[in-house]
C-alpha positions as CSV (number, residue, x, y, z in Angstrom):
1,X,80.5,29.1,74.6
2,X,82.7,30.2,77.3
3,X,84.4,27.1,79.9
4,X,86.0,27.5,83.0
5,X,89.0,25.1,83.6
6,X,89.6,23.6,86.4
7,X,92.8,22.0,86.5
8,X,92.2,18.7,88.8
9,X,95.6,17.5,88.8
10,X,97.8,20.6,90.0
11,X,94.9,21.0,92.6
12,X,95.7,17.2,93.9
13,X,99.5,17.6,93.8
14,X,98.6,20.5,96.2
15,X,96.8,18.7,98.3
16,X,98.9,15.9,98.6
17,X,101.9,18.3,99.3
18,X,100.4,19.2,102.5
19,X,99.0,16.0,104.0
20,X,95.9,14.8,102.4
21,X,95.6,11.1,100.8
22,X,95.9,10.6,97.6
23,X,92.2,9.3,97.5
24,X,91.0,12.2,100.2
25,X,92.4,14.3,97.1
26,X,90.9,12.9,94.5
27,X,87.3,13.3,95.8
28,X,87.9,16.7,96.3
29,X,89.1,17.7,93.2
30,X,86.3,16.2,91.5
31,X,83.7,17.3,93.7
32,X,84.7,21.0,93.5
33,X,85.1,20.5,89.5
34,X,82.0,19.7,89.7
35,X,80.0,22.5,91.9
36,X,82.5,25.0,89.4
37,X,80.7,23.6,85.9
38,X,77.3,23.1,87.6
39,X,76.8,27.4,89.6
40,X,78.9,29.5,87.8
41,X,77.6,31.6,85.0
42,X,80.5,32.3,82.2
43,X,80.0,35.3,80.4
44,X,77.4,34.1,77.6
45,X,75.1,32.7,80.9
46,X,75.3,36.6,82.0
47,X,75.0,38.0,78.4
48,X,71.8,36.1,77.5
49,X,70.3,37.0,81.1
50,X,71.1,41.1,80.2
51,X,69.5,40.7,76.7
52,X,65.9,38.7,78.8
53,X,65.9,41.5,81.1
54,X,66.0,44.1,78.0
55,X,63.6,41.8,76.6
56,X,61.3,41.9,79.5
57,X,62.0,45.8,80.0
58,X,60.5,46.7,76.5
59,X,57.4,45.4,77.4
60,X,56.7,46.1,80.4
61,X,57.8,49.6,79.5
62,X,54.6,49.2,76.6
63,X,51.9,48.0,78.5
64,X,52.5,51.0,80.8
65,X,52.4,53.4,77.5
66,X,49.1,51.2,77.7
67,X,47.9,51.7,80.8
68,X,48.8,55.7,81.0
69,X,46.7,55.9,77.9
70,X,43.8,53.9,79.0
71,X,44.0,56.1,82.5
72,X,43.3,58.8,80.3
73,X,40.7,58.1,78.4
74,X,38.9,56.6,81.8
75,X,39.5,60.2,83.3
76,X,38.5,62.1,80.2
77,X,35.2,59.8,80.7
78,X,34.6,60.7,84.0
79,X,35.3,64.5,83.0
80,X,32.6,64.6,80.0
81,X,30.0,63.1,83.0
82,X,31.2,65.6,85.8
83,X,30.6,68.5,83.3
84,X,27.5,67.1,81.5
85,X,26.0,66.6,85.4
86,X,26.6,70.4,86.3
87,X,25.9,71.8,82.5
88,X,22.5,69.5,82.2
């Protein structure tokens, strides 16, 4: 499985460099570690979603096979009536 890396520590040195405390620092590194592990979808995440939606394609692609063919055999139904009403 793909991992993103966050590296905490350089993002803290940078943040120090410019004026933030040490513990001001800290906090942010984790909490943005954090929201980056939890939302973003690596490669595999996007790789299994392609192969639900192919999943999901197939079928619904079927039970419209499906329906066409029950549409026809209703019509052709409502032909044989038609016909038999005029030709009785």
């Amino acid at each position: 499985m793909a991992t993103i890396t966050f590296d905490t520590h350089a993002y803290i040195k940078k943040l120090k460099a410019v004026g933030v405390t040490e513990e001001q620092a800290e906090v942010q590194a984790e909490t943005l570690a954090g929201l980056i592990s939890d939302q973003l979808a690596t490669k595999q995440d996007i790789e299994l979603l392609r192969r639900d939606m192919k999943e999901v394609e197939i079928k619904i692609s079927g039970e419209i096979n499906l329906i066409k063919w029950m549409m026809g055999f209703v019509l052709a139904g409502i032909a044989a009536l038609i016909l038999k009403s005029f030709f009785a």
